[in-house]
PAVOZA-745610 format. One record per residue: x, y, z of N, C-alpha, C in turn; residue in one letter. Coordinates in steps of 0.05 Angstrom, whole numbers, plus 5000, padded with zeros to 4 digits. Layout:
% PAVOZA-745610
<pt><n_x>X</n_x><n_y>Y</n_y><n_z>Z</n_z><ca_x>X</ca_x><ca_y>Y</ca_y><ca_z>Z</ca_z><c_x>X</c_x><c_y>Y</c_y><c_z>Z</c_z><residuo>A</residuo></pt>
...
% end
This chain:
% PAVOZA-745610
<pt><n_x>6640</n_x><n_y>1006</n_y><n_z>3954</n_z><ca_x>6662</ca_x><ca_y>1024</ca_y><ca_z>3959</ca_z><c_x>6655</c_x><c_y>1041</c_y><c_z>3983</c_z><residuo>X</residuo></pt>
<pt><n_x>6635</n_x><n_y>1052</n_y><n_z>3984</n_z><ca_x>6625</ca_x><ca_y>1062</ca_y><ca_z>4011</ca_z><c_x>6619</c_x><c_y>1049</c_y><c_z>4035</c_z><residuo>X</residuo></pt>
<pt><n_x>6620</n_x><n_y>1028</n_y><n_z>4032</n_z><ca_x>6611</ca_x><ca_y>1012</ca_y><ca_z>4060</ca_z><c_x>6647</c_x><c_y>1001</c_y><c_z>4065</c_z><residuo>X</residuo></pt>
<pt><n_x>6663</n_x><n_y>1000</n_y><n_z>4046</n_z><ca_x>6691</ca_x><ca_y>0997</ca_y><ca_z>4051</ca_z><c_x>6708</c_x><c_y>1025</c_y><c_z>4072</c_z><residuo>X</residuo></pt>
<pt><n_x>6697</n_x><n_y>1043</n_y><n_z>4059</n_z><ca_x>6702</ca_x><ca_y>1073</ca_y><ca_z>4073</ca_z><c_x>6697</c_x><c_y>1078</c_y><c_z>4098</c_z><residuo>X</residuo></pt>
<pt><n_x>6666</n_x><n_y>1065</n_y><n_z>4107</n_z><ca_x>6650</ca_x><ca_y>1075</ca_y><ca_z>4124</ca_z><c_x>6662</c_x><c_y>1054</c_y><c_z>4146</c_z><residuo>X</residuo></pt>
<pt><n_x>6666</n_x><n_y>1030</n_y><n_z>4144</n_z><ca_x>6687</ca_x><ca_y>1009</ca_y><ca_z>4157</ca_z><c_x>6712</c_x><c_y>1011</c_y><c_z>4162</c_z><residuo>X</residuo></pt>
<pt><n_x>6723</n_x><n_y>1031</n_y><n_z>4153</n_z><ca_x>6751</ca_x><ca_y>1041</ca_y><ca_z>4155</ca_z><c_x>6749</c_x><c_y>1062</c_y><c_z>4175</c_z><residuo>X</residuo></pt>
<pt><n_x>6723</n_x><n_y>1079</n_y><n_z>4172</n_z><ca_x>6727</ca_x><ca_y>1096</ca_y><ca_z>4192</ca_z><c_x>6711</c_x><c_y>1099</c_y><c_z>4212</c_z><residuo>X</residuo></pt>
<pt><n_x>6695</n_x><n_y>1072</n_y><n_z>4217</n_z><ca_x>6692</ca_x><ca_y>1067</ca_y><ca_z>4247</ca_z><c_x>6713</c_x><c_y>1047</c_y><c_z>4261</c_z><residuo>X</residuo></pt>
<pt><n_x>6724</n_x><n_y>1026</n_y><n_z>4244</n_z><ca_x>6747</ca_x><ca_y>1014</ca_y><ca_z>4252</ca_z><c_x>6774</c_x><c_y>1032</c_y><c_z>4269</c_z><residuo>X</residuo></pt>
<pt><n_x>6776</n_x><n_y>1055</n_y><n_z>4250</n_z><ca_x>6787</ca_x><ca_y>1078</ca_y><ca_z>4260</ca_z><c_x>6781</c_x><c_y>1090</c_y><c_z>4288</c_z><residuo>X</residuo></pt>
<pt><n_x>6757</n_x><n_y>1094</n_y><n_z>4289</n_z><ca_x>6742</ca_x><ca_y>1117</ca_y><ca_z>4313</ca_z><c_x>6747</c_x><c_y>1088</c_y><c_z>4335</c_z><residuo>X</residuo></pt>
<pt><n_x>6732</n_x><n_y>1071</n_y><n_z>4331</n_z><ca_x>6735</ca_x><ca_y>1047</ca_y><ca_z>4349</ca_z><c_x>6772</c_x><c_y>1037</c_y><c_z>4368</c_z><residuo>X</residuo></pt>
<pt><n_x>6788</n_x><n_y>1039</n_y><n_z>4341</n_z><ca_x>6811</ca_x><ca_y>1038</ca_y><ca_z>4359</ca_z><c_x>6823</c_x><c_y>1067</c_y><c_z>4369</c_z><residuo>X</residuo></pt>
<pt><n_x>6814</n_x><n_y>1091</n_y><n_z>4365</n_z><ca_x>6823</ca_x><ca_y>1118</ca_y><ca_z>4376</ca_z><c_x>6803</c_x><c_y>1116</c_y><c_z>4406</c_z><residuo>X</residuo></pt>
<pt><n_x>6776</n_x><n_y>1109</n_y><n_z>4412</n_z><ca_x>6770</ca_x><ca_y>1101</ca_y><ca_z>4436</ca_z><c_x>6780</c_x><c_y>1089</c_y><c_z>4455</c_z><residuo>X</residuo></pt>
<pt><n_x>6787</n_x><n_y>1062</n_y><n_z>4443</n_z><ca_x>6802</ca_x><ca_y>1039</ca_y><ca_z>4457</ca_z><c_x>6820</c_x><c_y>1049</c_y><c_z>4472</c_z><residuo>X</residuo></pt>
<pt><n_x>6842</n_x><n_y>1070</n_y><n_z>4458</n_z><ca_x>6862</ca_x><ca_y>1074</ca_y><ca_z>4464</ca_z><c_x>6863</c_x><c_y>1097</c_y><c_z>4488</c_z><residuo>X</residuo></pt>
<pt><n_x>6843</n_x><n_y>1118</n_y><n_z>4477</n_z><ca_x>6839</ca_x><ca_y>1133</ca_y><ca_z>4493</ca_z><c_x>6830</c_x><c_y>1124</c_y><c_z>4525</c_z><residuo>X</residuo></pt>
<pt><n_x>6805</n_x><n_y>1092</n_y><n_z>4537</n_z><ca_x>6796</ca_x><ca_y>1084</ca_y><ca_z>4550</ca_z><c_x>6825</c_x><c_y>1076</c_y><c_z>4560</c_z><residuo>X</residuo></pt>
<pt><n_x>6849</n_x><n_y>1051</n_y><n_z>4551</n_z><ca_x>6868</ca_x><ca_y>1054</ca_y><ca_z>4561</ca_z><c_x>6885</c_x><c_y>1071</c_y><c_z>4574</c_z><residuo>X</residuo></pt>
<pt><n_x>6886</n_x><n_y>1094</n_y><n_z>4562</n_z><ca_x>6902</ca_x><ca_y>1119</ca_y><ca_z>4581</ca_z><c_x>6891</c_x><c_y>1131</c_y><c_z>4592</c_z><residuo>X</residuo></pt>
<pt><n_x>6855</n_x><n_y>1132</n_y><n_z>4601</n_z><ca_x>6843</ca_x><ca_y>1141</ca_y><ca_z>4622</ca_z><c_x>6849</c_x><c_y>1129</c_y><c_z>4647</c_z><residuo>X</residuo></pt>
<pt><n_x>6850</n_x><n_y>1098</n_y><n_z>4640</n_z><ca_x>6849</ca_x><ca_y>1073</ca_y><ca_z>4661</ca_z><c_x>6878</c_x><c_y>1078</c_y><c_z>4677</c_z><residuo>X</residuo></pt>
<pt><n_x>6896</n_x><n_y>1077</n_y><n_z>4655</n_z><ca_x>6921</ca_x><ca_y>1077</ca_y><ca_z>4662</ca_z><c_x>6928</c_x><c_y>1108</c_y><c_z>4686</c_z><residuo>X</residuo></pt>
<pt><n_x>6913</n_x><n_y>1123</n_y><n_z>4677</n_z><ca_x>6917</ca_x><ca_y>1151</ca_y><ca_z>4689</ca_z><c_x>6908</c_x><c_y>1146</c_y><c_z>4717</c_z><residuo>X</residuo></pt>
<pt><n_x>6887</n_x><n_y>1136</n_y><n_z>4715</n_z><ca_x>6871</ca_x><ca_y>1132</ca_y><ca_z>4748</ca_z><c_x>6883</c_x><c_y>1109</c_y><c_z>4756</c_z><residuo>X</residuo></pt>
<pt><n_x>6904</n_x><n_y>1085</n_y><n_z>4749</n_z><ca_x>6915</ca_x><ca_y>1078</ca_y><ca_z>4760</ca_z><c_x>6938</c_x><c_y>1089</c_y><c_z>4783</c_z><residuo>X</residuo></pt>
<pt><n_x>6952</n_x><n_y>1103</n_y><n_z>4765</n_z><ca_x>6971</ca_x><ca_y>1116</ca_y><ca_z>4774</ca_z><c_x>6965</c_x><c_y>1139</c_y><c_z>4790</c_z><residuo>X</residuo></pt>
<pt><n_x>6950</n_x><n_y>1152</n_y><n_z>4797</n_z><ca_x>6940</ca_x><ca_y>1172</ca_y><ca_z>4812</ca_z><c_x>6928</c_x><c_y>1152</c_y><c_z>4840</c_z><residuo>X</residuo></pt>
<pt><n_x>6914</n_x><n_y>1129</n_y><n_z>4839</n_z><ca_x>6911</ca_x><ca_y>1112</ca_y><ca_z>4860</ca_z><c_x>6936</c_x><c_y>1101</c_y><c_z>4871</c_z><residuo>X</residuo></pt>
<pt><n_x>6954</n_x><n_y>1092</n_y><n_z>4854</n_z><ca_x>6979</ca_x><ca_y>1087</ca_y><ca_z>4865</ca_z><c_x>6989</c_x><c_y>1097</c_y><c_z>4882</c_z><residuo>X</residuo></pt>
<pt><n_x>6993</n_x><n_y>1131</n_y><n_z>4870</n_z><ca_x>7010</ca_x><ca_y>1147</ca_y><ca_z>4886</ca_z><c_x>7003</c_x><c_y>1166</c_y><c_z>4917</c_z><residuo>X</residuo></pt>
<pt><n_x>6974</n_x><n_y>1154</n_y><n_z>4910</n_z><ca_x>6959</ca_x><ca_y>1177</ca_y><ca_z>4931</ca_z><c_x>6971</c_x><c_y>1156</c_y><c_z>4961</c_z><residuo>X</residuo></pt>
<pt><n_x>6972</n_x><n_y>1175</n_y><n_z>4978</n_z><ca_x>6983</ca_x><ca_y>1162</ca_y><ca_z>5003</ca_z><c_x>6962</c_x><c_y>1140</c_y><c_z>5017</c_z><residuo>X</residuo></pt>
<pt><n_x>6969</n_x><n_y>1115</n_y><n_z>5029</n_z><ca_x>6949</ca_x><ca_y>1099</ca_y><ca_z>5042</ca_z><c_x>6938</c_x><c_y>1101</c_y><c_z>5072</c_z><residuo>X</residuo></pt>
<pt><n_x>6919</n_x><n_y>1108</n_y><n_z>5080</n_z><ca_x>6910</ca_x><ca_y>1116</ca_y><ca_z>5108</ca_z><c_x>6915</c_x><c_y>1089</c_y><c_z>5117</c_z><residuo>X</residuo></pt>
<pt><n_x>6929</n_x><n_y>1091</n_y><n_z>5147</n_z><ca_x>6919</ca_x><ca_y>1060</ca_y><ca_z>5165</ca_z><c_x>6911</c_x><c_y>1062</c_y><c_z>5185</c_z><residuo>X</residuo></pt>
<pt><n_x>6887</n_x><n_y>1046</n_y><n_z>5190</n_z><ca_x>6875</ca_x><ca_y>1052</ca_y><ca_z>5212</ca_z><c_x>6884</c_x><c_y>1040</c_y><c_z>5243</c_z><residuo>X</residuo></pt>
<pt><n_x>6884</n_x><n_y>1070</n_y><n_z>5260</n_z><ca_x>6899</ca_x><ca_y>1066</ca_y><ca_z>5278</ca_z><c_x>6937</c_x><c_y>1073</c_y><c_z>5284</c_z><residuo>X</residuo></pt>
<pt><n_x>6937</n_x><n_y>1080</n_y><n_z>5265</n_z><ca_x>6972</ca_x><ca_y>1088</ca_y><ca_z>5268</ca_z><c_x>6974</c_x><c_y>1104</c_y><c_z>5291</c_z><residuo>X</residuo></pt>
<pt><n_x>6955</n_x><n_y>1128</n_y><n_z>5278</n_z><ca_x>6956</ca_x><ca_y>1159</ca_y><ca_z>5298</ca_z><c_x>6947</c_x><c_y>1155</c_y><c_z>5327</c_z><residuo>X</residuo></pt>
<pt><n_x>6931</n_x><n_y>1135</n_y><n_z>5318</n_z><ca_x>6917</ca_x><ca_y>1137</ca_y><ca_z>5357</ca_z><c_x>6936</c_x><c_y>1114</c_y><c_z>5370</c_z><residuo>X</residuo></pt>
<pt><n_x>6953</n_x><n_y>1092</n_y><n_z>5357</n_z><ca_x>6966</ca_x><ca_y>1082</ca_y><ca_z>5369</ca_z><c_x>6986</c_x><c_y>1097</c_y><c_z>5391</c_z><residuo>X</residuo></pt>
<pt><n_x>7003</n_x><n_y>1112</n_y><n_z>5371</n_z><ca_x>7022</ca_x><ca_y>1125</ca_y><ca_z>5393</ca_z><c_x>7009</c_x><c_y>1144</c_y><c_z>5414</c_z><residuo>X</residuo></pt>
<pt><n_x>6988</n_x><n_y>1154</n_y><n_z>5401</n_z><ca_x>6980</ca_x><ca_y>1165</ca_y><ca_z>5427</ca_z><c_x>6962</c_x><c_y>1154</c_y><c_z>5444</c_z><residuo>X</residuo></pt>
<pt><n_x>6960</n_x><n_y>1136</n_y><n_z>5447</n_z><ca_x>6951</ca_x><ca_y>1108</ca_y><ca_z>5471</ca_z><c_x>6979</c_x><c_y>1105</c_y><c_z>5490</c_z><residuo>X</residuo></pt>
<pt><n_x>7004</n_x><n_y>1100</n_y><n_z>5469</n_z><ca_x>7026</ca_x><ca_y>1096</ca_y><ca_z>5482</ca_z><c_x>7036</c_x><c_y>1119</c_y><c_z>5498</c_z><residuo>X</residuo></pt>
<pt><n_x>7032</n_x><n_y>1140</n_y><n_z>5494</n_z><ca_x>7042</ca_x><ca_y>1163</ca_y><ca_z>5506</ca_z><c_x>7022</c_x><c_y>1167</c_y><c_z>5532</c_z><residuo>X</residuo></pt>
<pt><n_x>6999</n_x><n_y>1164</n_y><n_z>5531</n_z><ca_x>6979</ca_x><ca_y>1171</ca_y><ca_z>5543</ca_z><c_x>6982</c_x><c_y>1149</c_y><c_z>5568</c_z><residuo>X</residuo></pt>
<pt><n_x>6992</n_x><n_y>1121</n_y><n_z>5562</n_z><ca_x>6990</ca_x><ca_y>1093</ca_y><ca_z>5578</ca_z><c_x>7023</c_x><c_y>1108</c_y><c_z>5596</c_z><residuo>X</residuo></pt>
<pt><n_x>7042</n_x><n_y>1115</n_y><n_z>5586</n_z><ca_x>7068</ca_x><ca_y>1117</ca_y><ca_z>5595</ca_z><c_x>7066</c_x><c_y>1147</c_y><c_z>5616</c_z><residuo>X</residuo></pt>
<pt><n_x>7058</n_x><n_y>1158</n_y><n_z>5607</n_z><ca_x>7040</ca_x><ca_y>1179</ca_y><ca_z>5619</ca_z><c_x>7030</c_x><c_y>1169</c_y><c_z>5655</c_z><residuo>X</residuo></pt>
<pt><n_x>7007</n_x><n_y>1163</n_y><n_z>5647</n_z><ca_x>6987</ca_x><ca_y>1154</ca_y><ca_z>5675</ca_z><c_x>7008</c_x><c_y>1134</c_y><c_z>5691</c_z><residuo>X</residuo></pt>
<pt><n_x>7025</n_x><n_y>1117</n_y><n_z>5679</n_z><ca_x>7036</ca_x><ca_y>1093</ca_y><ca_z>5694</ca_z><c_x>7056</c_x><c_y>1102</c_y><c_z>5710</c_z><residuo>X</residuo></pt>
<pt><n_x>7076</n_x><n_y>1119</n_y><n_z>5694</n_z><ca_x>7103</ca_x><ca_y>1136</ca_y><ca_z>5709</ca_z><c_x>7079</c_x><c_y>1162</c_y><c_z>5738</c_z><residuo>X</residuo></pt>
<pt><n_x>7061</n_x><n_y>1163</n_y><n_z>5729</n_z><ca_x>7042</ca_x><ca_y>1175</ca_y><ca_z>5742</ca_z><c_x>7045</c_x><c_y>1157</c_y><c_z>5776</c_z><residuo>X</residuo></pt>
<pt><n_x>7038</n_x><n_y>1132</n_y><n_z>5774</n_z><ca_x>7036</ca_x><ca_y>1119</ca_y><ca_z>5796</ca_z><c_x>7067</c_x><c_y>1106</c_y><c_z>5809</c_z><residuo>X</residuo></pt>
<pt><n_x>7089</n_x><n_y>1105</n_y><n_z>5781</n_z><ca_x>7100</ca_x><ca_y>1091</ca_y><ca_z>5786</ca_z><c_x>7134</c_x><c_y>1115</c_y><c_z>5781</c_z><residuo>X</residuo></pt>
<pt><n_x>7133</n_x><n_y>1125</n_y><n_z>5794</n_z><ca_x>7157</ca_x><ca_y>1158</ca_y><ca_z>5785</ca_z><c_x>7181</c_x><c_y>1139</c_y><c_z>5787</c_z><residuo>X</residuo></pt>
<pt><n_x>7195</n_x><n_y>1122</n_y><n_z>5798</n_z><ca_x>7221</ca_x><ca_y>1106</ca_y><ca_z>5797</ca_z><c_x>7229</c_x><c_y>1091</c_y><c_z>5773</c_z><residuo>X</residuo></pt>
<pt><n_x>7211</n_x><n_y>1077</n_y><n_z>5757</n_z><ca_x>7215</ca_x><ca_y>1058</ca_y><ca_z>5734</ca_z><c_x>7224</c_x><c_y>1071</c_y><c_z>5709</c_z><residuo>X</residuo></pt>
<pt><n_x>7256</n_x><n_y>1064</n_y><n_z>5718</n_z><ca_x>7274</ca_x><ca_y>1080</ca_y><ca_z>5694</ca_z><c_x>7259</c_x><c_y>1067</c_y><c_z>5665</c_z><residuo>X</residuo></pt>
<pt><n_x>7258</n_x><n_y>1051</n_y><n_z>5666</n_z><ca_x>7253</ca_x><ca_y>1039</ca_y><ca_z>5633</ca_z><c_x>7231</c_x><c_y>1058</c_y><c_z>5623</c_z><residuo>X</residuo></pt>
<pt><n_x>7202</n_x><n_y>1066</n_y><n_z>5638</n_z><ca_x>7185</ca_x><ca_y>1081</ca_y><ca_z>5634</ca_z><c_x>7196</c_x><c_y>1107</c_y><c_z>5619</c_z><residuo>X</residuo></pt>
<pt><n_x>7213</n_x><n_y>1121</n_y><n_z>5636</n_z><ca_x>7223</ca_x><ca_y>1154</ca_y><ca_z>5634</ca_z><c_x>7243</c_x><c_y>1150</c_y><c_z>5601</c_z><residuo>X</residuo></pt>
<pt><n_x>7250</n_x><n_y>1131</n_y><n_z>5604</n_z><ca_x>7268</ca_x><ca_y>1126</ca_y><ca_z>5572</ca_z><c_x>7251</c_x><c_y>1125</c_y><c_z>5546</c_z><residuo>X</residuo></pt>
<pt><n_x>7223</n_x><n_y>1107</n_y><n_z>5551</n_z><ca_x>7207</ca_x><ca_y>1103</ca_y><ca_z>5533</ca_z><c_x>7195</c_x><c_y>1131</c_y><c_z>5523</c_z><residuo>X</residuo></pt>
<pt><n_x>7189</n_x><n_y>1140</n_y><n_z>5549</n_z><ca_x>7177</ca_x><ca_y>1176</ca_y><ca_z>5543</ca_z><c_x>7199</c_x><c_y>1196</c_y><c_z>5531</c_z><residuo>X</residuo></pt>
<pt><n_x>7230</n_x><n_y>1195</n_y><n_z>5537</n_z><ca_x>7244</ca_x><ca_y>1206</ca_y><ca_z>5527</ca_z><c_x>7261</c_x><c_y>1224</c_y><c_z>5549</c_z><residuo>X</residuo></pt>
<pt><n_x>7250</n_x><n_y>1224</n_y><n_z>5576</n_z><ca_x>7271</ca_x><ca_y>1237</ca_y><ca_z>5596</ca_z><c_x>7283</c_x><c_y>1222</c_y><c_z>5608</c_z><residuo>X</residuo></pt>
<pt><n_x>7316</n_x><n_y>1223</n_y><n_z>5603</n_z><ca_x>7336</ca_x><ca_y>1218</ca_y><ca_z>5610</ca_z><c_x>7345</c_x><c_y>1234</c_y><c_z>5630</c_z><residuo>X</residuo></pt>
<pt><n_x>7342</n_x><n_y>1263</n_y><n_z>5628</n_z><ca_x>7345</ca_x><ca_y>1275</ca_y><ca_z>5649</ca_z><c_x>7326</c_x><c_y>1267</c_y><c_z>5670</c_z><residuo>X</residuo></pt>
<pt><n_x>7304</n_x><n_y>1259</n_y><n_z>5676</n_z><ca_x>7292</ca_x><ca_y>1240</ca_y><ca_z>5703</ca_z><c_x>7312</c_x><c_y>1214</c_y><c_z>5712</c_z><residuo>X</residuo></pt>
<pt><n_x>7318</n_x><n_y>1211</n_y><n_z>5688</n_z><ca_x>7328</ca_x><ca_y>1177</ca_y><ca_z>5692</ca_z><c_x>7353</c_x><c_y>1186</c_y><c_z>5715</c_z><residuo>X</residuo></pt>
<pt><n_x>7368</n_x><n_y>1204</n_y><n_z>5697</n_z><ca_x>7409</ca_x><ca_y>1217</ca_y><ca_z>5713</ca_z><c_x>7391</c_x><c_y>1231</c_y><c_z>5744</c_z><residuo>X</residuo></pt>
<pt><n_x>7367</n_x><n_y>1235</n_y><n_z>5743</n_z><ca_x>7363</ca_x><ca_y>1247</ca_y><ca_z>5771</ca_z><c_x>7355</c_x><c_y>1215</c_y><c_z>5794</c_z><residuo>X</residuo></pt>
<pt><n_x>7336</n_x><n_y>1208</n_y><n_z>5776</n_z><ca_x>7336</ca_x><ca_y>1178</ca_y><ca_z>5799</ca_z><c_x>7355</c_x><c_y>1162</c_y><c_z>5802</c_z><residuo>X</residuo></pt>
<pt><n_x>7368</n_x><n_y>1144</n_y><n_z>5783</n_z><ca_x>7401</ca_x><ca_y>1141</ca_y><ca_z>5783</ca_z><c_x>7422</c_x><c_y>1147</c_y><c_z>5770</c_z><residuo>X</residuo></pt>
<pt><n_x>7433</n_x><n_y>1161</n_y><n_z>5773</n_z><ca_x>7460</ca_x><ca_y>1167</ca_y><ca_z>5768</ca_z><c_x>7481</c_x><c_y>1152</c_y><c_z>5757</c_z><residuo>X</residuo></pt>
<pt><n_x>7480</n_x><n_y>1125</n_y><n_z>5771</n_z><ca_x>7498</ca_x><ca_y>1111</ca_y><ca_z>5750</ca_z><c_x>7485</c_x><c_y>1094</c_y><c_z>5725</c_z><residuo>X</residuo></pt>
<pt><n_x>7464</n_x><n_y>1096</n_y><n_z>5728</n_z><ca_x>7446</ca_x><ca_y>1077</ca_y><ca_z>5698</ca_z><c_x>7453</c_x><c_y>1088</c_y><c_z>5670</c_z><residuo>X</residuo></pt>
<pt><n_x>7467</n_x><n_y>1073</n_y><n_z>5662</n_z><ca_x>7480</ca_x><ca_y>1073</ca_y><ca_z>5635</ca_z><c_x>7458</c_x><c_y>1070</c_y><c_z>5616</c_z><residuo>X</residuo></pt>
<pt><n_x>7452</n_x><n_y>1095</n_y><n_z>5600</n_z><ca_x>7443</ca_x><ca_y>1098</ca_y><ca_z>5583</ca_z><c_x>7452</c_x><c_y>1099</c_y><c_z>5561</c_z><residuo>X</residuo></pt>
<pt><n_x>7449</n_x><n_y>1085</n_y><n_z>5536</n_z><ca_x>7471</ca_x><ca_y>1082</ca_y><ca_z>5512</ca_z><c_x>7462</c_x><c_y>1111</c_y><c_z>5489</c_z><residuo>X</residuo></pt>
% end
């Protein structure tokens, strides 16, 4: 009768672990999930691009496509005037 008891209530403790190990797991799942993903290179990408559009309009002040990429349009309406910008 006692070893029936004593099997009941480690059978017990054993699945209140289990369960508990499950919703630890599950917890640090979901906290890895949600946390944001770094990628390497995003940040320094654009600013390669800025930095390259930069130095090039540097040598090259006429190349409307350049001044669009950087974002002045007002350079662009000063070099030509009629270049349709959408």
């Amino acid at each position: 009768m006692f070893t029936k008891r004593v099997n009941k209530v480690i059978r017990q403790l054993l699945v209140f672990i289990a369960a508990l190990f499950v919703l630890l797991l599950s917890a640090a799942n979901i906290e890895s999930y949600q946390s944001p993903k770094k990628v390497l290179g995003a940040e320094s990408q654009v600013n390669s691009n800025d930095k390259f559009w930069e130095e090039f309009l540097e040598k090259n002040p006429d190349y409307i496509p350049g001044w669009i990429e950087v974002g002045r349009i007002d350079k662009v309406n000063e070099i030509d005037p009629n270049y349709f910008t959408p």
